[in-house]
VMD Tcl script that draws the C-alpha trace (Angstrom):
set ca {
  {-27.73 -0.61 19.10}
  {-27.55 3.26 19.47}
  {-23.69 3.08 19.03}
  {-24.02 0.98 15.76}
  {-26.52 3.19 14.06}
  {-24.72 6.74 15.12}
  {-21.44 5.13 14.19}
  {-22.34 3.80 11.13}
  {-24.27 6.89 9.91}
  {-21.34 8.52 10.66}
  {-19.14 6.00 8.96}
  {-20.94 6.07 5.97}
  {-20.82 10.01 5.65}
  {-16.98 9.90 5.45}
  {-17.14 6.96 3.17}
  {-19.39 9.00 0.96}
  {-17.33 11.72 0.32}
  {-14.64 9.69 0.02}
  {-16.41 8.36 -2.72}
  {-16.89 11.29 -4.52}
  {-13.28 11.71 -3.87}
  {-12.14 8.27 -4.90}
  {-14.43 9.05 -7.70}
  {-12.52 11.63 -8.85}
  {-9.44 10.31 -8.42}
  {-10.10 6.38 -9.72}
  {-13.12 7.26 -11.89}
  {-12.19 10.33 -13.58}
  {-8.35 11.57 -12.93}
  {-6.80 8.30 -13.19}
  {-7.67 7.30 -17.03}
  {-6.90 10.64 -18.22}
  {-3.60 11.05 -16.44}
  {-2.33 7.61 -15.92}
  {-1.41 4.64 -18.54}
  {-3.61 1.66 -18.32}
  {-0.47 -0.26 -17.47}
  {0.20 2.45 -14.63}
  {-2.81 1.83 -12.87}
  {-2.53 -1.83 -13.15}
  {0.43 -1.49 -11.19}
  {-0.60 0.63 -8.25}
  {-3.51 -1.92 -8.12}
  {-1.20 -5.19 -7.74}
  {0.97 -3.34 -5.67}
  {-2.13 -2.99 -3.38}
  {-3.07 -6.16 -3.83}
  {-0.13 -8.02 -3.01}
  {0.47 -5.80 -0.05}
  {-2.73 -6.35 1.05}
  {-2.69 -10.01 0.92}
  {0.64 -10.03 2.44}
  {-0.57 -8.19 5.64}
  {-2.76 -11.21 6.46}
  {0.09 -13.06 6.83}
  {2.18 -10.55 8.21}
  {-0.50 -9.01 10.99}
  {-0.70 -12.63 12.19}
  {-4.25 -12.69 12.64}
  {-4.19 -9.73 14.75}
  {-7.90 -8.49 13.80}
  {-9.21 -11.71 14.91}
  {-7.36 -11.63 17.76}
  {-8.44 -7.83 18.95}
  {-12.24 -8.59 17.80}
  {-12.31 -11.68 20.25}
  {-9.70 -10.59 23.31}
  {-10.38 -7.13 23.42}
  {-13.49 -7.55 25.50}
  {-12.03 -9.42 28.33}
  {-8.78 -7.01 28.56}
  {-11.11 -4.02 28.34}
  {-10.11 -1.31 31.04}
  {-10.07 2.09 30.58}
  {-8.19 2.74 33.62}
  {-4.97 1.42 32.46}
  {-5.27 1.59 28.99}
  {-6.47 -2.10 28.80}
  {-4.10 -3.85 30.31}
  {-1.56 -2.48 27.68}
  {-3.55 -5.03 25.38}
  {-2.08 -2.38 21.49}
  {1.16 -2.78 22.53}
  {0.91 -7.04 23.53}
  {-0.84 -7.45 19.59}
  {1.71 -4.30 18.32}
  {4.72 -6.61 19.49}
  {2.60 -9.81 18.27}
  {1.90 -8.89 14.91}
  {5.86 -7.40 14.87}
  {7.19 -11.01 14.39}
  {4.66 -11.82 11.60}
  {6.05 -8.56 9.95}
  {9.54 -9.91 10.30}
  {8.85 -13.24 8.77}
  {7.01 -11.67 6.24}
  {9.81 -9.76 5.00}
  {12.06 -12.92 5.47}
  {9.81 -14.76 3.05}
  {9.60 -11.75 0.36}
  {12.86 -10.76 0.25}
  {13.81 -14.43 -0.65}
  {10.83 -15.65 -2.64}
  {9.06 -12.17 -3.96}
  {10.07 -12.84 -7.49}
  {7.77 -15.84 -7.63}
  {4.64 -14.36 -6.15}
  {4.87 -11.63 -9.17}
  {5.51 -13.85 -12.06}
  {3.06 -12.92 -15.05}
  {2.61 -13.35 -17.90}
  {2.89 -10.22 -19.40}
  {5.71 -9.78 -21.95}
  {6.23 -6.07 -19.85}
  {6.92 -6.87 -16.71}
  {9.85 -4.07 -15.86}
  {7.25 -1.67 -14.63}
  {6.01 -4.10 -12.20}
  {9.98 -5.51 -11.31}
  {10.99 -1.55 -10.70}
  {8.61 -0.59 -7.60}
  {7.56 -3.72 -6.15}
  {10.38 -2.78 -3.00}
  {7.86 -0.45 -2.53}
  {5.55 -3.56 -1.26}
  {7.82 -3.63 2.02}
  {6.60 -0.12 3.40}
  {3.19 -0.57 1.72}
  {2.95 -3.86 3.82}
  {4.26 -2.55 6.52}
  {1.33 0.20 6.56}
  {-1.41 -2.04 5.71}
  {-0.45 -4.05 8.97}
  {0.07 -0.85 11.23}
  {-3.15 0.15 9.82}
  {-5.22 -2.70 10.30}
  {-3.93 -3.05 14.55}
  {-5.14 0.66 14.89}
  {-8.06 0.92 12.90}
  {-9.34 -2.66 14.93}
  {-8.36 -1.22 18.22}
  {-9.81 1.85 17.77}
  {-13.04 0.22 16.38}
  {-12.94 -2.10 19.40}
  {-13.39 1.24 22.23}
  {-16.27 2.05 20.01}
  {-14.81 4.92 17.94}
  {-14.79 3.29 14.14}
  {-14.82 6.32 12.51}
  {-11.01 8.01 12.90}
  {-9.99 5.52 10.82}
  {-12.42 6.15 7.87}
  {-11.53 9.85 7.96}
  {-8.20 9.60 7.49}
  {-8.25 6.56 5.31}
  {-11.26 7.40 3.27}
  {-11.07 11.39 3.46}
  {-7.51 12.39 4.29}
  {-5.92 9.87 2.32}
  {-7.46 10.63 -1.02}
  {-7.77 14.33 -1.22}
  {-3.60 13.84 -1.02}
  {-4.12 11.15 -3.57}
  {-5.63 13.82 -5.47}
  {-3.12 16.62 -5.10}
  {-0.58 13.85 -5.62}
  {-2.07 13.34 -9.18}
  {-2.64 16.98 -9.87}
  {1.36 17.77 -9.69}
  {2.13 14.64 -11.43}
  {-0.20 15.57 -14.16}
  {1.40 18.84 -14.73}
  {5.02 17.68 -14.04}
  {6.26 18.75 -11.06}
  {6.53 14.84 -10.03}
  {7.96 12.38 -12.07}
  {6.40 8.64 -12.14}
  {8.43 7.41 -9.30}
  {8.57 9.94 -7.00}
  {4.15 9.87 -7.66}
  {4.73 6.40 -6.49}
  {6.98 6.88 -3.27}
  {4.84 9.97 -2.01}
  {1.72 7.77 -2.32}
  {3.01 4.77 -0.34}
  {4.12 7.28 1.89}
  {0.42 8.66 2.13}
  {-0.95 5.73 2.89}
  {0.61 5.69 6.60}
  {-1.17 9.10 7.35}
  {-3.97 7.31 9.01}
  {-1.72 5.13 11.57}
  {-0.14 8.15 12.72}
  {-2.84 9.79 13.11}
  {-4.86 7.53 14.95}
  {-2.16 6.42 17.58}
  {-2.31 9.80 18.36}
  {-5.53 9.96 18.43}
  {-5.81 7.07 20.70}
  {-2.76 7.96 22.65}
  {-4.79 11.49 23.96}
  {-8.06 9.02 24.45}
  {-5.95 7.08 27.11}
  {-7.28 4.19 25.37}
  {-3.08 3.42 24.50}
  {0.15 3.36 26.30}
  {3.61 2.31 25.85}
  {3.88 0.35 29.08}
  {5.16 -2.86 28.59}
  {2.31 -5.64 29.23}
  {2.63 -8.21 31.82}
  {3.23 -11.86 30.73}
  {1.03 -13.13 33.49}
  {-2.03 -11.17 32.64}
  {-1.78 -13.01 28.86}
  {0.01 -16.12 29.92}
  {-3.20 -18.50 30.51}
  {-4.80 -17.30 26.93}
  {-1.63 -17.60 24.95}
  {-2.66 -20.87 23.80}
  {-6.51 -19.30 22.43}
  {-4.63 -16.32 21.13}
  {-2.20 -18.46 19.02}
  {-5.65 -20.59 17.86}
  {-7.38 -17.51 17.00}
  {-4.75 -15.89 15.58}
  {-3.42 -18.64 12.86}
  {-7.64 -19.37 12.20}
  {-8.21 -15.83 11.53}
  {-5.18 -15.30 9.39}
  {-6.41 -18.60 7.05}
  {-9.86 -16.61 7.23}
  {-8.51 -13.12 6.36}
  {-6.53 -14.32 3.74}
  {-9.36 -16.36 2.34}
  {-11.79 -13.25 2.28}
  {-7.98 -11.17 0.66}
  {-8.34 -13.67 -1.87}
  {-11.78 -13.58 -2.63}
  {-11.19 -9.33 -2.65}
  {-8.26 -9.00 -4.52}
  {-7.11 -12.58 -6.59}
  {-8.62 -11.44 -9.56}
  {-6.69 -8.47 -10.56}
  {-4.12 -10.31 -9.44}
  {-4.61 -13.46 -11.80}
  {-6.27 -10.97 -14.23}
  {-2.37 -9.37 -14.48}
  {-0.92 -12.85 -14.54}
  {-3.44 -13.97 -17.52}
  {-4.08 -10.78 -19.29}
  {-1.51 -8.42 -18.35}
  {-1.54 -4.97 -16.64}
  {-3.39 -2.61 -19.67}
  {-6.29 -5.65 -18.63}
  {-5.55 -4.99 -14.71}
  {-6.09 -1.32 -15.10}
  {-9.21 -1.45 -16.66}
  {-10.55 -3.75 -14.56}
  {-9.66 -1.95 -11.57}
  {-11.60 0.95 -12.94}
  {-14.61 -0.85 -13.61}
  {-14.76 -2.67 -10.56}
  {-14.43 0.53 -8.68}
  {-17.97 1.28 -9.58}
  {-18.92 -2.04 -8.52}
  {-17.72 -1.61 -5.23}
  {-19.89 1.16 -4.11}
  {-23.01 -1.35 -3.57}
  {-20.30 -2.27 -0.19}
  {-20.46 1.14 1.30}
  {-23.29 0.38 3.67}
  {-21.90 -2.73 4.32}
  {-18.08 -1.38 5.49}
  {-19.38 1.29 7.58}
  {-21.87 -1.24 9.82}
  {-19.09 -4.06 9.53}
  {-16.61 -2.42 11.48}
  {-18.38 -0.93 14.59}
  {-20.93 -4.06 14.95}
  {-18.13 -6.56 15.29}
  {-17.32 -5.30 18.69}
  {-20.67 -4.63 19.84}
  {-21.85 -8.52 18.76}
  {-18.31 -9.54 20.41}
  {-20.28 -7.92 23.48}
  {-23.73 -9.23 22.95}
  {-22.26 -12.88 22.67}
  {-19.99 -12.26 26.12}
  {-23.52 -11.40 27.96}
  {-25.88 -14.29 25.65}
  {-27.88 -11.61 24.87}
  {-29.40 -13.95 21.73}
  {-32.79 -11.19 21.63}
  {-30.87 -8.00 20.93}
  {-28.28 -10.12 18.64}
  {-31.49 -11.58 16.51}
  {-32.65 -7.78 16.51}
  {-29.33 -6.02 15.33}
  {-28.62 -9.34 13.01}
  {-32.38 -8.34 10.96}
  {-32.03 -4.20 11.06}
  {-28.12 -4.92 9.83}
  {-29.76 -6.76 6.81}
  {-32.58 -5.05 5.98}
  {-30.48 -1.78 6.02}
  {-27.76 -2.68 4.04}
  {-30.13 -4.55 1.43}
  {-31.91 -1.34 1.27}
  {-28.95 1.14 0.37}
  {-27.06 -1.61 -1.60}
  {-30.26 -2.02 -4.39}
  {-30.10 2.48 -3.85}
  {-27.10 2.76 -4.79}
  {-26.54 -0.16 -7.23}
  {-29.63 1.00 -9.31}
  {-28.36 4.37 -9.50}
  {-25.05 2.71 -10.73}
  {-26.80 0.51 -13.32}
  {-29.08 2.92 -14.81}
  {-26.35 5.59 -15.71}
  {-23.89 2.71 -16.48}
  {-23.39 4.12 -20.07}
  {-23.19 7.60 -19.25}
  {-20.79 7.09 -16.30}
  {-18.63 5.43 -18.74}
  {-19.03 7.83 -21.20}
  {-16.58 9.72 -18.86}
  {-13.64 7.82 -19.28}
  {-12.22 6.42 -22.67}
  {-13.40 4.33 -24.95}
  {-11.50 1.30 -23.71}
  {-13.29 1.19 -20.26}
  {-16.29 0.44 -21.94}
  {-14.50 -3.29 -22.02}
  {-15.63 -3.62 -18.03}
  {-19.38 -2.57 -18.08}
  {-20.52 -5.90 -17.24}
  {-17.81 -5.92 -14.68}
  {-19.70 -3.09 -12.50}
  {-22.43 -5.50 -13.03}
  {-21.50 -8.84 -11.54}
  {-19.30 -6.81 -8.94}
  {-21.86 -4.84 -7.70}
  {-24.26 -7.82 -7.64}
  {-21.68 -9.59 -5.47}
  {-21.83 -7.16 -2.95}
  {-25.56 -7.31 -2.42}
  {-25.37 -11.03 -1.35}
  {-22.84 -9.85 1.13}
  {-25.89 -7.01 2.18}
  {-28.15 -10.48 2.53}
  {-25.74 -11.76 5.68}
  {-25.72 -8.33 7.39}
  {-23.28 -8.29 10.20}
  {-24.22 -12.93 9.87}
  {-20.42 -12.95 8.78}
  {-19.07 -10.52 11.65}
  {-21.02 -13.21 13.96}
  {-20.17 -16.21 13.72}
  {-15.92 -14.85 13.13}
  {-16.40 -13.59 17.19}
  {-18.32 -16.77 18.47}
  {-17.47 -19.91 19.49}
  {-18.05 -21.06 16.15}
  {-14.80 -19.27 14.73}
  {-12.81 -22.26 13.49}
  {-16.01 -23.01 11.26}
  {-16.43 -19.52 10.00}
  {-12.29 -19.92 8.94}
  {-13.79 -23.25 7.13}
  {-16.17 -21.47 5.05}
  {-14.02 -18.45 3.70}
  {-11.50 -20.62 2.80}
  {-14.32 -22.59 0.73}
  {-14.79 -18.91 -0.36}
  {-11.23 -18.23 -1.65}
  {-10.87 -21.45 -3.44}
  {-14.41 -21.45 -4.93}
  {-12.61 -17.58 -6.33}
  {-9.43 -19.51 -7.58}
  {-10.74 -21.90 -9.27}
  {-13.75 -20.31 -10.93}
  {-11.11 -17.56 -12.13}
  {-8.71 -20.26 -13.42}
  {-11.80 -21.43 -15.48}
  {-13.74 -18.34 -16.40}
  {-10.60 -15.63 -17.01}
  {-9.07 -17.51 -20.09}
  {-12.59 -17.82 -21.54}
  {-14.11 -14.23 -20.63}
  {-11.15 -12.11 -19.64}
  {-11.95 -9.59 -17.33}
  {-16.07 -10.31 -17.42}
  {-14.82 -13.90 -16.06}
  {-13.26 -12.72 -13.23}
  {-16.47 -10.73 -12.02}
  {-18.53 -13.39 -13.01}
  {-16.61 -15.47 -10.69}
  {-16.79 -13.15 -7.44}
  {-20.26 -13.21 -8.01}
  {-21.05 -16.67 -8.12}
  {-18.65 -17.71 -5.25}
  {-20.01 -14.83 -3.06}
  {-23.79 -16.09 -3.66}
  {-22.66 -19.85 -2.88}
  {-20.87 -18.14 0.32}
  {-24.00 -16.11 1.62}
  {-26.28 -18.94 1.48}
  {-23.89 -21.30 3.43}
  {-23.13 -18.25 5.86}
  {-27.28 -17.62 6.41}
  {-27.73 -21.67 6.73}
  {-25.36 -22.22 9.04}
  {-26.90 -18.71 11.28}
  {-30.49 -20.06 10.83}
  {-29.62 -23.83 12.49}
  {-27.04 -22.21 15.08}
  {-28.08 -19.28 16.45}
  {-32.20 -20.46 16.06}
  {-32.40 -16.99 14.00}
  {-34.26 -15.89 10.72}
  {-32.25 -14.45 8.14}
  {-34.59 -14.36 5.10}
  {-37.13 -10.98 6.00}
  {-40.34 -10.17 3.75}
  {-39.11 -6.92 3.87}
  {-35.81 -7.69 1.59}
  {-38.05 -9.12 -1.49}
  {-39.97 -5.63 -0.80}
  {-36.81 -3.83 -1.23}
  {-36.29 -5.98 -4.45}
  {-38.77 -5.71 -5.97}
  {-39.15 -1.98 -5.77}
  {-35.55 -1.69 -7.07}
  {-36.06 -3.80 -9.85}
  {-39.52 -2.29 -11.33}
  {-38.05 1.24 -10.27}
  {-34.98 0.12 -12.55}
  {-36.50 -1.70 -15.51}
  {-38.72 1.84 -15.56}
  {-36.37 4.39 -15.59}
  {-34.14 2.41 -18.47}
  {-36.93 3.47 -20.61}
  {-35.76 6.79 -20.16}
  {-34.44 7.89 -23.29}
  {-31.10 10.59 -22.74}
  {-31.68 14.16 -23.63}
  {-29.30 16.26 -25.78}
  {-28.75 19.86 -25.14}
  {-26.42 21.82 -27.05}
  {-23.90 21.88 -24.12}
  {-20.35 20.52 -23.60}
  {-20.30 16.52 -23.90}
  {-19.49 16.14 -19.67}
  {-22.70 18.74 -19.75}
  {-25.06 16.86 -21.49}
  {-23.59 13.38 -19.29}
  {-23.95 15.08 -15.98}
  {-27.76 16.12 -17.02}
  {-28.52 12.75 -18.35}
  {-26.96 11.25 -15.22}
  {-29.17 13.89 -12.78}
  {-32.42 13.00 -14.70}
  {-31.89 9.25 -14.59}
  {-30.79 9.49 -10.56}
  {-33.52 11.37 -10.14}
  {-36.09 9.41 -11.89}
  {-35.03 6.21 -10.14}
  {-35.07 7.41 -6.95}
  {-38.17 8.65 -7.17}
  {-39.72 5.72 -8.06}
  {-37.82 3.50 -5.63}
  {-39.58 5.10 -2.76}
  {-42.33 5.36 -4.59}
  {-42.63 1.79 -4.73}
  {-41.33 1.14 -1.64}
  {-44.15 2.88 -0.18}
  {-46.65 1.15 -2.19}
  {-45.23 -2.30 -0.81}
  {-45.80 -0.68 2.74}
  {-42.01 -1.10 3.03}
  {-41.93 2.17 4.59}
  {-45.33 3.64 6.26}
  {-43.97 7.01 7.13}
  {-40.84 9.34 6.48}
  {-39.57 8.52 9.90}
  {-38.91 4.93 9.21}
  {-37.52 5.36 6.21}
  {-34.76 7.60 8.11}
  {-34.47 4.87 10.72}
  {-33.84 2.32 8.59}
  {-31.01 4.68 6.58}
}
mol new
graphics top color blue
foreach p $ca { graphics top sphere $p radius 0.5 }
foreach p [lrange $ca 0 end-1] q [lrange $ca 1 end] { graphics top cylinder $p $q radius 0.2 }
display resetview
């Protein structure tokens, strides 16, 4: 458990700053600079890409997360296992761009009456594919020999501060639109390069081809996994990312943009969450290999409890400055306030399962775990077919969140009668509870005016309120006996 709590401390300190980072880029540079309709369409361009790559990687995370372990051999740089999934998830690439080339047109009708934007740079989802796949074989390999952090430097850290410069020359015209665009897809492959070569002076990769006869009797189990974990990925894709992309289909890519935006903030709450995620798969993948059920039950509760703890942190911060954060942007982001909401809401019944999710995707019990995100991704669908026409963007949120409850409590069900392991603690409703009297408090609040700039008076507003409700989370937390001593509370951060 030492690994997991080093590597996710460490995890979350790059994700930080690249939130203050992403901050400035999505939260503040981004409105000011960029069209609505512009950052709508760097958004579907992700979003599509991203989808596409779970088709296109050919379940290749699944595969790594549940192979890895028996290939693992330092010695010869496991059995050449990145360059057997490398050459596995090439074919899904190629079939990928088969299906595109032909059929691309239909996957991004909309509705919009401006579509050109959209029809001018979606080539551009070939190489930004094409990176998301590289990506996700390196960042899963890497994460599998324990070291899950190169990957969030480069893509949380590296990435954005050339985002930033990126925007910085566009803004004062020394890049036009579409060259912005081709340097940024071209950004986003700094992190595979630098993590083969990472990996490469590790030892933990070579180039040698692998033998047939060392993968021969698990081809059949690695074709299984593979094709499960793709219908899986691309169910959790869809539960991610569908609703900007039916939000640009419905409402167009002015609503896509702002959504985007707003959701950003929402998205914080996962922080925690993505840090733990991506180091604990491989050390449950372990714990399951040996049947160590007592140190699983331990790392399943302290995953929980953890995340549940700095999701309600930072989601009252969020919610309690809600106006003032907004107050940053223009007037028509105040359109997705509710969106930060329900977003950010969703992501603390994902801080409920802990690493439940990660579990059951590297157990026996894989094929069932594809079962329920796929219930996942349809309950999105279909919620956002009904709720979008009726509350625009607000619908869409309103739909994560609900599907994402429904999710969790199947997920934690399914854990509890499996596994024989509690996943409801006393010490969540603790955590709640402070949050929520620590939040409902500090609303009262009233903001202070000083005869400063308007950003000055927001950023004092926004310390004073942060402050405020920080305080008296841990205040409360302390009176709930949640934490007994300073020492704990470090352990459990």
């Amino acid at each position: 458990m030492g690994v997991v709590v080093k590597q996710t401390i460490k995890g979350s300190l790059y994700a930080y700053i690249g939130v203050i980072l992403g901050g400035i880029n999505v939260g503040i540079l981004f409105p000011k600079i960029f069209s609505e309709s512009e950052i709508g369409l760097i958004n579907i361009l992700i979003t599509v890409s991203a989808v596409s790559a779970q088709f296109g990687s050919l379940g290749s995370a699944g595969i790594i997360n549940y192979f890895f372990p028996k290939f693992r051999n330092k010695e010869n740089a496991h059995n050449s296992f990145f360059l057997f999934i490398t050459l596995f998830a090439s074919i899904g690439f190629l079939l990928y761009t088969i299906v595109f080339y032909f059929f691309g047109d239909i996957f991004l009708s909309t509705r919009d009456v401006n579509t050109l934007l959209q029809q001018q740079y979606y080539p551009l989802l070939y190489p930004l594919t094409f990176f998301t796949v590289a990506f996700i074989i390196v960042d899963m390999f890497s994460s599998s020999t324990f070291n899950s952090t190169i990957g969030n430097l480069y893509k949380d850290i590296v990435v954005r501060i050339v985002v930033l410069v990126l925007t910085i020359l566009y803004f004062f015209k020394y890049l036009s639109f579409s060259t912005f665009m081709l340097l940024y897809t071209i950004n986003l492959g700094t992190p595979v390069v630098a993590l083969l070569i990472y990996m490469v002076k590790k030892g933990d990769i070579n180039f040698t081809l692998p033998r047939l006869s060392n993968y021969k009797p698990h081809l059949k189990k690695i074709i299984s996994v593979g094709f499960f974990y793709i219908l899986s990925g691309l169910s959790d894709i869809l539960a991610s990312y569908i609703d900007k992309y039916m939000i640009s289909y419905y409402l167009g890519l002015r609503a896509t943009g702002i959504y985007s935006i707003t959701n950003y903030f929402g998205t914080l709450t996962r922080i925690p969450r993505s840090a733990m995620g991506k180091i604990g798969t491989p050390v449950i993948a372990k714990l399951l290999s040996e049947e160590n059920h007592k140190e699983l039950a331990a790392l399943l509760k302290k995953s929980s409890v953890s995340q549940i703890l700095m999701g309600i942190f930072i989601f009252i911060n969020i919610w309690v400055n809600i106006d003032l954060i907004l107050g940053f942007l223009s007037q028509s982001y105040a359109e997705g306030k509710w969106v930060v909401f329900f977003i950010s809401l969703s992501h603390i019944f994902y801080c409920f399962m802990g690493l439940g999710g990660a579990t059951l995707k590297v157990s026996k019990y894989y094929k069932i775990a594809t079962f329920f995100t796929i219930i996942l991704g349809i309950m999105v669908v279909i919620l956002n077919l009904m709720l979008i026409p009726k509350w625009g963007i607000n619908g869409a949120a309103i739909s994560t969140a609900i599907a994402k409850f429904i999710y969790v409590v199947i997920i934690l069900f399914f854990i509890a009668k499996k596994f024989k392991i509690s996943v409801i603690y006393f010490d969540s409703l603790k955590i709640i509870i402070s949050g929520t009297i620590a939040l409902i408090l500090t609303q009262q609040v009233p903001i202070v005016y000083f005869n400063f700039h308007e950003y000055g008076n927001l950023l004092i507003n926004l310390g004073i309120k942060s402050s405020s409700v920080t305080i008296l989370f841990v205040m409360f937390l302390r009176i709930t006996r949640f934490i007994k001593n300073t020492k704990q509370l470090k352990e459990l951060i």
